[in-house]
N, C-alpha and C positions, 0 to 999 in steps of 0.2 A: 035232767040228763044224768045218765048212772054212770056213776066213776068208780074204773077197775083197781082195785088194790095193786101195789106192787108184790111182786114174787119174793114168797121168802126166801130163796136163795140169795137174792140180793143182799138184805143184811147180814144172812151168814158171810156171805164172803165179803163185806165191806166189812165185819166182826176180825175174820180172818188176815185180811190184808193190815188191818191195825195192829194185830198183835204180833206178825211179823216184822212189822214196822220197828216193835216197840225193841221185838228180840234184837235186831240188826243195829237198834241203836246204843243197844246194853253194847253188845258185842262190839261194836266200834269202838265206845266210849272203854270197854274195859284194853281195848288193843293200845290204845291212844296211851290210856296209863301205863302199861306195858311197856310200849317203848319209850315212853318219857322215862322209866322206872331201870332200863337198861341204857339208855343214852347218857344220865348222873352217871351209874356205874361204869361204864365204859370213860367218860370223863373224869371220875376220882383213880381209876386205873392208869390212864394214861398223866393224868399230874404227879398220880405217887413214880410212875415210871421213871416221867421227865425231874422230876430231884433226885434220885437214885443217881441218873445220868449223870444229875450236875454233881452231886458229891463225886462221885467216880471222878469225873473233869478235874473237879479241885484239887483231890486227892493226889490224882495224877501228874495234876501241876507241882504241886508238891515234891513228890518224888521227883520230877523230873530236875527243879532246880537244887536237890539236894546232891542227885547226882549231878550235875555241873559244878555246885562248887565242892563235891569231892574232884571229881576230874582236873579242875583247878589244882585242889592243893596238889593232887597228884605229879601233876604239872608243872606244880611250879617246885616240888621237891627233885622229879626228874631233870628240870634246866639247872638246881643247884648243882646235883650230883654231876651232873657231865661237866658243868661249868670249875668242880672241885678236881673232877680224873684229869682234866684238860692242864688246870693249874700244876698236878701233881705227876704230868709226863714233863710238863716243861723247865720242870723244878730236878726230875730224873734227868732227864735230857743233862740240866746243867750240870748236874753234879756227877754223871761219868765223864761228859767233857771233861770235868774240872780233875778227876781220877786219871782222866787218858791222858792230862796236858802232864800230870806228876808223875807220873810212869813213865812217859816219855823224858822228860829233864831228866829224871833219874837216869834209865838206861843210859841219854848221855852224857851226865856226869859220869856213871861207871867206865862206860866206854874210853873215853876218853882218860882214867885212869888204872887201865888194865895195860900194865909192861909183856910186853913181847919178846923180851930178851934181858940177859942178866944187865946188860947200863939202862937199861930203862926198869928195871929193879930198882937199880941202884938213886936213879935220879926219885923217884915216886920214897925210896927209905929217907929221902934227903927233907921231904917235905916236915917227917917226924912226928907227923898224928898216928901211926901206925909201926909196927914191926914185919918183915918179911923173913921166911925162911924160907929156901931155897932147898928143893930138891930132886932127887933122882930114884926111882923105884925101879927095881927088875920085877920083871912079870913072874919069875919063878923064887922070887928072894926072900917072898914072905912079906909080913906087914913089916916096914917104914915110920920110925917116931919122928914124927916132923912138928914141932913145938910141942904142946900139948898133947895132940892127936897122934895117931898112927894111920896110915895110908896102905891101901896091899893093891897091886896091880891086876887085874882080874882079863886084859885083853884087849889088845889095841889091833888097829887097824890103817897101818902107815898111809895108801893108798889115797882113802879118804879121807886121813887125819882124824879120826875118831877112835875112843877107847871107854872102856867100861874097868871103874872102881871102887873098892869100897872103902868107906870111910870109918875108921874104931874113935867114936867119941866121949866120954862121960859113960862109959861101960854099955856103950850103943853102938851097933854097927847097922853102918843104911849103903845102900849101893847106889851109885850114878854110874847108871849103864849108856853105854852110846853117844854120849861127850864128842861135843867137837873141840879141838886144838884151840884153844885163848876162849873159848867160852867159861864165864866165872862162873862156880857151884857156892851159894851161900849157903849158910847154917851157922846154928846158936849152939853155944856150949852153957853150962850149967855157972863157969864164973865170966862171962859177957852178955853185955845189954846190949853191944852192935852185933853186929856179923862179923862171923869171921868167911873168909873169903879165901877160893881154890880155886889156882888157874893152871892148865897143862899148857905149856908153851910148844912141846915137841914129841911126837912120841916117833919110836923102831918096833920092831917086831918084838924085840924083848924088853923096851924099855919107855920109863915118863916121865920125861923134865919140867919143873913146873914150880911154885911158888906159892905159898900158905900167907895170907895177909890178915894179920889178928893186931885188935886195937890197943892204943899203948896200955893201956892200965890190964890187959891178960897178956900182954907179949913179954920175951926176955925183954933183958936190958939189951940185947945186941941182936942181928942177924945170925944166924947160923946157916950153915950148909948140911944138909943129913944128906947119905947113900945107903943104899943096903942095907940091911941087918944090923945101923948104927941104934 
């Protein structure tokens, strides 16, 4: 029996299909390393990432509780401060009450010894912590010695009981303009350490009766009476 050979084409291409076999297998296996070769890198990429992140976090933390406990101290120096201004109105507070209550006693202490008329002069001379000198100024007379000082009448105003004066003190002259009738004008002279004290009891169109009260140790030994040009 005669037996046909196989066609060489045959093992050409079983030749052929091999060696594509073999390429496709290089080729996978080099794709294979490939991506093993970037999936490490993509994975070293992404852990060096994720510690950046965490230091940033920690970092942050950081910052953050520093700034809280500045805001604290801040905090707690702001409730000192309001806690000190609060102290230091109510410490004000007392202490013009405690001005207002002494200014008031005072005014009425004064009040209550301001004479209105020559026997109320005369009772207030009686007490003898002080001197009075009584007087009378004309509007046109010129300046008035009345203890120490000199007085000149500058303008009265009978209606309302109001008048404007000036006062010659210690080689000083000061004017009190616009005076009500028993309103007292204090002021210091150069040999007293109290006040001395000017009250107008009455005044006319030309004239102002009224009383100088100066403390014993700068007054005469006595009352006087001054007028005019005395």
């Amino acid at each position: 029996m005669h037996t046909v050979g196989a066609p060489r084409w045959v093992g050409l291409a079983v030749a052929v299909l091999g060696g594509v076999s073999l390429i496709s297998l290089g080729v996978g296996w080099s794709a294979l390393n490939q991506a093993r070769t970037v999936e490490q890198s993509t994975q070293a990429t992404v852990k060096q990432t994720n510690e950046a992140l965490a230091q940033r976090l920690a970092k942050a933390d950081d910052i953050n509780q520093q700034m809280q406990s500045d805001v604290k101290v801040v905090t707690d120096k702001l409730n000192l401060t309001q806690g000190e201004l609060i102290a230091a109105r109510k410490q004000n507070k007392k202490a013009t009450s405690a001005v207002d209550e002494k200014v008031t006693n005072l005014a009425t202490s004064v009040s209550t010894l301001i004479a209105r008329n020559h026997d109320e002069i005369d009772q207030l001379r009686r007490i003898g912590t002080r001197d009075y000198f009584e007087f009378t100024v004309q509007r046109k007379g010129g300046a008035t010695k009345v203890g120490a000082i000199q007085i000149q009448l500058k303008d009265t105003n009978p209606k309302k009981n109001r008048y404007t004066i000036n006062v010659l003190a210690d080689d000083n002259s000061f004017e009190k303009k616009d005076r009500s009738v028993n309103e007292p004008i204090f002021f210091y002279t150069g040999g007293t350490r109290s006040a001395l004290e000017l009250v107008v009891n009455k005044v006319t169109k030309t004239t102002a009766t009224g009383y100088l009260s100066v403390p014993k140790s700068a007054g005469a030994a006595s009352a006087s009476t001054a007028t005019s040009g005395q």
